[in-house]
C-alpha positions as CSV (number, residue, x, y, z in Angstrom):
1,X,113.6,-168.1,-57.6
2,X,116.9,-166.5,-58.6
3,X,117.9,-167.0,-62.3
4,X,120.7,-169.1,-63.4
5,X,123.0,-168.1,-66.0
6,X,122.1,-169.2,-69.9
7,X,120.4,-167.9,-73.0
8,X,117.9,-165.1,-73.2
9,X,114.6,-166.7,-73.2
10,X,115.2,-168.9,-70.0
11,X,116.8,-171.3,-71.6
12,X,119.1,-173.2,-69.5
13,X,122.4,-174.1,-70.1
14,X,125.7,-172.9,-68.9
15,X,127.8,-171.8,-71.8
16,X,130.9,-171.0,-70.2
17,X,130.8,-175.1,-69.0
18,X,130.4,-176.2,-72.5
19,X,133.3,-173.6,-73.8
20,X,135.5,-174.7,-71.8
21,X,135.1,-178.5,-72.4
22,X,135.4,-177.7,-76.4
23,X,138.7,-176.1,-75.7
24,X,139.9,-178.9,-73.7
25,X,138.9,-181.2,-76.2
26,X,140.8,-179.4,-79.2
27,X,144.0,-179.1,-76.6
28,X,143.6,-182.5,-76.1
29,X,143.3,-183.2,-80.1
30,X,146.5,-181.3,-81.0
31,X,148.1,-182.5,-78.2
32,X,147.0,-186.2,-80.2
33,X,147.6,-185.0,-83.3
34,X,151.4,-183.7,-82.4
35,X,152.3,-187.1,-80.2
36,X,151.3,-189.0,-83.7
37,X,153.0,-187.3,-85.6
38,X,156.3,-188.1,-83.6
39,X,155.5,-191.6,-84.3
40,X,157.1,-193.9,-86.5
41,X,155.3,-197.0,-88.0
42,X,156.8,-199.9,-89.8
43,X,155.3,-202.4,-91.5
44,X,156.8,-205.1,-94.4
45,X,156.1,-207.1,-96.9
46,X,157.2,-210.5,-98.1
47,X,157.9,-211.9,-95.2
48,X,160.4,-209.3,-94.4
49,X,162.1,-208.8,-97.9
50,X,160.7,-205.0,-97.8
51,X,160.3,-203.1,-95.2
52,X,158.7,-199.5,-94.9
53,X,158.8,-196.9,-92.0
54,X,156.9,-193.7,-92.5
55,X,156.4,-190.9,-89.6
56,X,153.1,-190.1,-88.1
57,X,153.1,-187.0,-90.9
58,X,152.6,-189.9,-93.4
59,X,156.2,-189.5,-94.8
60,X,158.3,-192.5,-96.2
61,X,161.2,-191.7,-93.5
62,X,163.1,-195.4,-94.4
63,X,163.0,-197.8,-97.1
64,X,165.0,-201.5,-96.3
65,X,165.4,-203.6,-99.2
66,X,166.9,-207.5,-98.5
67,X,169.3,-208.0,-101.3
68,X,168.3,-211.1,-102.2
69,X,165.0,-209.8,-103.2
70,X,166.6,-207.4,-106.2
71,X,166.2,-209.2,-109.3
72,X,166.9,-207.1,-112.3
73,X,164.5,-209.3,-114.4
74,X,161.3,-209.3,-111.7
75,X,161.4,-205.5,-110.7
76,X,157.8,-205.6,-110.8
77,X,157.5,-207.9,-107.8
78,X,159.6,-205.8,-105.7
79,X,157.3,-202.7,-107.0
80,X,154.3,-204.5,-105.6
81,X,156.4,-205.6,-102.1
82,X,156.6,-202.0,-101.7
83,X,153.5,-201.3,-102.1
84,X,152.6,-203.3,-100.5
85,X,154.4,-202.7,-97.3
86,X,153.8,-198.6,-97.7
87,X,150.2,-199.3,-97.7
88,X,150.3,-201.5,-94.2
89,X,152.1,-198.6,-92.8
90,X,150.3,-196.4,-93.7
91,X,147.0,-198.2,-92.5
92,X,148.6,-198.4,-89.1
93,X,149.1,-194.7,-89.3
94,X,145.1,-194.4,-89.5
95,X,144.6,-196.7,-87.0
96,X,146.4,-195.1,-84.5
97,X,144.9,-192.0,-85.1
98,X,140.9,-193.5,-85.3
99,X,142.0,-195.0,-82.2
100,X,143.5,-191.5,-80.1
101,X,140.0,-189.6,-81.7
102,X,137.8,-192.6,-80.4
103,X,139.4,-192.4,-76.9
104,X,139.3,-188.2,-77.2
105,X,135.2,-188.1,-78.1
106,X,134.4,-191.2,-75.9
107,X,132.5,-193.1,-78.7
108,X,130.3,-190.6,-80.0
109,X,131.0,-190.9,-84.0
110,X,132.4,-187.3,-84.6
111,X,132.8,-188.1,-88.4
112,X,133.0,-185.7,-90.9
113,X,136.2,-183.0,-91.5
114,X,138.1,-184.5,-88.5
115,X,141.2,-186.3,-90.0
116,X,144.8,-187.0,-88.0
């Protein structure tokens, strides 16, 4: 019986296979990771009176304010409108990118030191 390739020992396995696949994989993530980052996400708050659009880089890239919205003696409403439409963005930021690793690893949970 001729010996396949693998680990001394006789354990099976082919480990030029499973190199292979990782490096496809990590192509694939950057290749992720760089498309997101292109992205823009824009989310608002207030039925529209703010609205935030950061980049894929999780960077503020445009801020609209509606004018009727400024009132010099409420500025703490417009603080949370911002807020509160920065933090939507930037939850859609994270969703995008949970959604690209989930369709990269296929389901299986890679949790940990992985972040996009």
């Amino acid at each position: 019986m001729a010996k396949r390739g693998g680990f001394p020992g006789g354990m099976p396995g082919n480990m030029n296979n499973l190199m292979k696949q990782a490096q496809k994989m990590q192509k694939q993530m950057e290749e992720n990771q760089k498309a997101l980052e292109e992205k823009e996400f824009t989310a608002s708050a207030g039925g529209g009176a703010v609205e935030i659009t950061i980049s894929g880089k999780k960077e503020v890239t445009a801020v609209k304010i509606k004018e009727e919205v400024v009132d010099p003696d409420d500025v703490e409403m417009l603080e949370d409108l911002i807020m509160a439409a920065t933090n939507e963005a930037l939850r859609k930021v994270e969703e995008e990118a949970a959604a690209a690793m989930s369709k990269l690893t296929g389901g299986m949970g890679l949790g940990g030191g992985f972040s996009f």
